[in-house]
C-alpha positions as a printed Julia matrix, in Angstrom:
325×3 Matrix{Float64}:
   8.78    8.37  -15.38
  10.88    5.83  -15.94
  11.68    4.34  -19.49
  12.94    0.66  -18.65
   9.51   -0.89  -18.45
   8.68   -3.14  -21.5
   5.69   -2.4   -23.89
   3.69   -5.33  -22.37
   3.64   -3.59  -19.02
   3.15   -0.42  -20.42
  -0.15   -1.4   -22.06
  -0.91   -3.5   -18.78
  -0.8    -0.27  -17.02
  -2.99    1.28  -19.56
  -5.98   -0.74  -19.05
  -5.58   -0.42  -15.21
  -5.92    3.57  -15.03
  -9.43    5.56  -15.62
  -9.96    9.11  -15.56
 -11.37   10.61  -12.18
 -14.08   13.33  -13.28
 -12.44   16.67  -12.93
 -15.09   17.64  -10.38
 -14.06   14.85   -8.11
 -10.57   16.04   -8.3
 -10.87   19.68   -7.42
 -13.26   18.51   -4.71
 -10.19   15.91   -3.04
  -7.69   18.62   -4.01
  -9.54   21.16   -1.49
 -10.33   18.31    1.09
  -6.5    17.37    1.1
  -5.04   21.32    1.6
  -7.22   21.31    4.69
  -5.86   17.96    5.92
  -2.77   19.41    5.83
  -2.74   23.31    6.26
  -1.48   24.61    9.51
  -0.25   21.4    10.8
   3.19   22.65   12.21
   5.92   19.83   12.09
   8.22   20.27   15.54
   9.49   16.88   16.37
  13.0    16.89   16.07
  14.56   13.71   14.35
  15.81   12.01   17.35
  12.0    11.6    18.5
  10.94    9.73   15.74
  11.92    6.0    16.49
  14.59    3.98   14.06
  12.59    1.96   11.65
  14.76   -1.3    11.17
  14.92   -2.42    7.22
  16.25   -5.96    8.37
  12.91   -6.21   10.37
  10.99   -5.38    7.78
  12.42   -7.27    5.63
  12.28  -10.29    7.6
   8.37   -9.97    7.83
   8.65  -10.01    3.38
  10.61  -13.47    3.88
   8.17  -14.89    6.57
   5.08  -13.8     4.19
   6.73  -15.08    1.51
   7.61  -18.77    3.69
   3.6   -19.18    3.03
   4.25  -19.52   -0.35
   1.86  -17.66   -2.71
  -1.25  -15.92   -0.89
  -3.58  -15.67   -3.53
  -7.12  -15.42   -2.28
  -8.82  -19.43   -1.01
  -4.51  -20.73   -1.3
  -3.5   -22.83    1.81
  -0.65  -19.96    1.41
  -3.34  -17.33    1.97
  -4.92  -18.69    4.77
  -1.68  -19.03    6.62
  -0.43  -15.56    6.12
  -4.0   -14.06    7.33
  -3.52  -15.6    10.3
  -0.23  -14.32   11.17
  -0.93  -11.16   10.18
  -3.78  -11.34   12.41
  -2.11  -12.31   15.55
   0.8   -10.0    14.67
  -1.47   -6.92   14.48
  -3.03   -8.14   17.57
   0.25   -8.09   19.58
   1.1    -4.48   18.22
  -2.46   -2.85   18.6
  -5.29   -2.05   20.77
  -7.89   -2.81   18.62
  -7.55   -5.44   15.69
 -10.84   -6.4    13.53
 -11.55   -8.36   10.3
 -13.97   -7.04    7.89
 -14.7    -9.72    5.95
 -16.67   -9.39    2.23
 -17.15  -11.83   -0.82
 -14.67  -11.54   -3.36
 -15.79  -13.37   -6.83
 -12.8   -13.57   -9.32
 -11.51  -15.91  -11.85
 -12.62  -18.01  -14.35
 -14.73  -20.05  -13.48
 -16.26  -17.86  -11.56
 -14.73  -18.73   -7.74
 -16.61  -16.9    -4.74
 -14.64  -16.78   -1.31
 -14.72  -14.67    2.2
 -11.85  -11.95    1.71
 -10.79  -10.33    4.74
  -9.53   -6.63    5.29
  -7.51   -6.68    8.6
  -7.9    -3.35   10.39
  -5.09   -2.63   13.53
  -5.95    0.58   15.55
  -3.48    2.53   17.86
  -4.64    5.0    20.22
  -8.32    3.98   19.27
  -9.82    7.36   21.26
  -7.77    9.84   19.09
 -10.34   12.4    16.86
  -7.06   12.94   15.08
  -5.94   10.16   12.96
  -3.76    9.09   10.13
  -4.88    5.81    7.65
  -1.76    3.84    6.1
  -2.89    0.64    4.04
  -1.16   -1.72    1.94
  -2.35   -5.11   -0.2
  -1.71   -8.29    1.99
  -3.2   -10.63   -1.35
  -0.92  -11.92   -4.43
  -1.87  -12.57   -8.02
  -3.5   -16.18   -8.71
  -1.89  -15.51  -12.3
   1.93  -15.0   -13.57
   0.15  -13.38  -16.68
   2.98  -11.02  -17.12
   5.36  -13.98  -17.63
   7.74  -14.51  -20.42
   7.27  -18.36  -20.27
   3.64  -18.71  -21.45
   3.23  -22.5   -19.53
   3.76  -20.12  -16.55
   1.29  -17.38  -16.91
  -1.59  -19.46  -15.11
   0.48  -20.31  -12.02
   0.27  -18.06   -8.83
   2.72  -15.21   -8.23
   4.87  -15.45   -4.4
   4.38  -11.75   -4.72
   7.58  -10.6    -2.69
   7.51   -7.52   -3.84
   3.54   -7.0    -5.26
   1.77   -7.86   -1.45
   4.44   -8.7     0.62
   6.7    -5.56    1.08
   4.25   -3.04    2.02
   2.97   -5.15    4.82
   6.23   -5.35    5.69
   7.12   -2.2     6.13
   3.31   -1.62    7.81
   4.62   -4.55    9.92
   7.62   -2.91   11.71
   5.49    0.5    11.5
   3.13   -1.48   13.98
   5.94   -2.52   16.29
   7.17    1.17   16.52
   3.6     2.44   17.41
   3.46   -0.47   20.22
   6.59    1.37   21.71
   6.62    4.79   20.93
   3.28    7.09   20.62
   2.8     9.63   18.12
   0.91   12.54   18.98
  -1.94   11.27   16.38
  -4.06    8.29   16.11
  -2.87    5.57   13.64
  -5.25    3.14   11.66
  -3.49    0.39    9.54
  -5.58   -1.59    7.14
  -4.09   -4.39    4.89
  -6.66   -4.78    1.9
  -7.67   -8.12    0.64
  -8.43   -8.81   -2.85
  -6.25   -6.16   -4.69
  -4.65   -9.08   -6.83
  -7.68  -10.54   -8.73
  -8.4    -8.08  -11.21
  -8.37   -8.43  -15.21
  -6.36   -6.02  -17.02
  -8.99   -4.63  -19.37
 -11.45   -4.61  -16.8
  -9.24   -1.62  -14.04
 -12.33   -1.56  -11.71
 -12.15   -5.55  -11.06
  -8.87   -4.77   -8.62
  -8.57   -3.15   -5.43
 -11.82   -4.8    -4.37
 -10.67   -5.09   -0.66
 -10.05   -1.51   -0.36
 -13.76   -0.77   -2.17
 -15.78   -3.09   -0.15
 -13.26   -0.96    2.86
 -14.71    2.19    1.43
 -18.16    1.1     1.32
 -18.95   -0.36    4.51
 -16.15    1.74    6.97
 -15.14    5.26    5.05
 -17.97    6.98    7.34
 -16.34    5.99   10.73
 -12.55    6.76    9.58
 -12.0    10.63    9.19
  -8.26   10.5     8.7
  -6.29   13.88    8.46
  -5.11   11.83    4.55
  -4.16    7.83    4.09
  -0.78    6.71    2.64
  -1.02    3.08    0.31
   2.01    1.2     0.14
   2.48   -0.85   -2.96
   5.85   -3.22   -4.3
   8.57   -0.68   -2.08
  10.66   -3.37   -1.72
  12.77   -2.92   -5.36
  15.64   -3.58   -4.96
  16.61   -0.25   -7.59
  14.02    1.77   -5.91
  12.37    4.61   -7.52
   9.27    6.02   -6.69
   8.01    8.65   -8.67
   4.62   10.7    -7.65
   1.59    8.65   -8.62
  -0.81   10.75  -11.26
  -3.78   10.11   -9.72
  -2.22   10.87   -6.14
  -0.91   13.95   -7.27
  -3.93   15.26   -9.33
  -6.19   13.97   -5.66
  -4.43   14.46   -2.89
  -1.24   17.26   -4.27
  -0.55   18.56   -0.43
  -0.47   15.01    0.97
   2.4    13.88   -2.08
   4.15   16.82   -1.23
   4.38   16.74    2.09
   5.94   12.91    2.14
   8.1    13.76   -0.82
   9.63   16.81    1.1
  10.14   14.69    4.2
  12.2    12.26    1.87
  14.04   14.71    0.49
  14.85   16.85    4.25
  16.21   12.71    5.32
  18.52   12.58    2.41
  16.26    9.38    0.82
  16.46   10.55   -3.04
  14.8     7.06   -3.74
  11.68    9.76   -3.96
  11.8    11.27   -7.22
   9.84   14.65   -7.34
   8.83   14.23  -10.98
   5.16   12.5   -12.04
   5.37    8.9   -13.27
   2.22    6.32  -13.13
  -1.2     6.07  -13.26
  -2.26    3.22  -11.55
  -5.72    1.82  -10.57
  -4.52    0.82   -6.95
  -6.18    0.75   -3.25
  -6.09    4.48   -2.69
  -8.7     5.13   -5.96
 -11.45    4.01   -4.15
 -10.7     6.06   -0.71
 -10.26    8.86   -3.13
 -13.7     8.35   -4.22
 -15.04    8.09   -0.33
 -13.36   11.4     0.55
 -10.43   10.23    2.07
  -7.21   12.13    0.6
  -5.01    9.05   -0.12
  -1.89    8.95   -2.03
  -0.05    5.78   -3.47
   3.79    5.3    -2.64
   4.67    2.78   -5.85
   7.66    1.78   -7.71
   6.01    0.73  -10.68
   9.0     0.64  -12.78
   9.7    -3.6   -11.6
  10.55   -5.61  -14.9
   9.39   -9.0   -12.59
   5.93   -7.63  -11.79
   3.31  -10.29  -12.1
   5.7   -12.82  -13.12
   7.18  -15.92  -11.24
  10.58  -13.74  -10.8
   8.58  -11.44   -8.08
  10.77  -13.06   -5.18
  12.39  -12.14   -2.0
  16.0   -11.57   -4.34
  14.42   -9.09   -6.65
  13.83   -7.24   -2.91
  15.95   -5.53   -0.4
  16.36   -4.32    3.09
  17.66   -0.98    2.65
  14.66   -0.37   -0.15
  12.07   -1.04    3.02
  14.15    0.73    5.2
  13.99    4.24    3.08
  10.5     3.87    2.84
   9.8     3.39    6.22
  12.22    6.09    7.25
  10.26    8.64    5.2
   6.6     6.97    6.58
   7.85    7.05   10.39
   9.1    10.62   10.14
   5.62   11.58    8.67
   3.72    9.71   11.26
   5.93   11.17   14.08
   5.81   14.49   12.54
   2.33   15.05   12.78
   0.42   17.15   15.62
């Protein structure tokens, strides 16, 4: 784990991460070793297609032209559609699952929307990668208090995993993997409190609630802020403790392309998207540099970001898709 975070984010952290019951966790630990055991990796490198981090990062910057996308923002409704009609050019099958999200104070009520993309729709065999699309309606991790009430642009926290999901969709539009591929961009990730952990990731609950039945994924990948520009992304505690075949498997595929970005040591504990897929059965991991000093401050912009940061993560994501069978 990294020691440059500040004590304010460090306590912020804190109030996001709960337990799992130890039960639960041998239980995902065995579900996750038969995801994985057996599956015999022989795609050579030159099958996998080139994941472009100047793509990618051009979807963060087009996001990111919306201005902030926190949940009922004119900035939010813009970037939903886009997203929409991008996943519908990629995919064969693109659907909104649409829930009420409450949050704030007062008390706000809108219609959040999950978008779900599906490629190869008629493969039993399948693989789940999901990332935030939302930002934070609050800077509350600002050092200028007369900021901490304004809304985040989220460049990094929303907009770089969707962009790397983003050109992920354009490479399964040209090239086919031997597996099925769901992508789902959760709404309503953003909106939590910090004392309160269970008040975020509601997209991905309200996901796990009404869809976790009909998707029976081999594991799921969540992507959250990879675009750092000093990336380092350490295994995820809960991830590891959950899902310990799936982290190892994408860690070893970093480390076989050279990307050392991926740090085989345990870092955070975050209550993120993946906790509540855990808790549906679905072996999920979460790929997050939480070490960002700008996180949930006005400073989360496209210049805190990079290309080649996207790019590594895709890399390693692409090569895991394409190694599959």
């Amino acid at each position: 784990m990294s020691t440059s975070r500040s004590a304010a984010v460090e306590q912020a952290t804190a109030r996001r991460v709960r337990p799992l019951p130890r039960e639960f966790s041998l239980r995902l630990a065995l579900v996750a070793v038969l995801a994985v055991a057996g599956v015999i990796n022989c795609q050579s490198r030159d099958q996998v297609p080139v994941f472009d981090g100047q793509k990618a990062f051009s979807q963060l910057l087009k996001q990111c032209e919306f201005g902030p996308r926190n949940p009922g923002s004119a900035g939010y409704k813009k970037c939903r559609d886009y997203l929409v009609r991008s996943m519908q050019l990629y995919a064969e099958q693109t659907t909104l699952h649409t829930f009420p999200l409450q949050f704030g104070e007062p008390l706000q009520t809108i219609e959040a929307t999950n978008i779900i993309a599906r490629f190869q729709p008629q493969k039993q065999q399948r693989l789940l990668l999901c990332a935030h699309w939302d930002t934070r309606p609050w800077a509350d991790m600002d050092p200028i208090a007369q900021n901490r009430n304004k809304p985040i642009l989220g460049a990094n926290d929303g907009a770089s995993g969707v962009a790397v999901l983003l050109e992920i969709a354009r490479l399964l539009n040209l090239a086919k993997p031997s597996l099925g591929v769901d992508l789902v961009l959760f709404d309503g990730e953003d909106v939590g409190q910090s004392h309160l952990p269970e008040s975020y990731a509601r997209g991905s609950a309200a996901f796990a609630h009404t869809h976790a039945g009909r998707f029976q994924p081999r594991f799921a990948i969540l992507l959250d802020m990879v675009g750092d520009r000093n990336l380092e992304i350490y295994y995820e505690s809960y991830s590891l403790q959950s899902a310990p075949q799936v982290v190892h498997k994408v860690w070893q595929k970093a480390q076989a392309l050279g990307i050392s970005e991926f740090v085989p040591r345990e870092g955070y504990a975050v209550y993120d998207d993946h906790l509540p897929l855990l808790r549906a059965g679905i072996p999920c991991i979460d790929i997050i540099d939480f070490d960002y000093p700008p996180w949930h401050t006005l400073e989360d912009t496209p210049a805190n970001c990079s290309a080649a940061s996207l790019e590594k993560v895709g890399r390693v994501l692409t090569a895991v898709i394409y190694g599959e069978r």
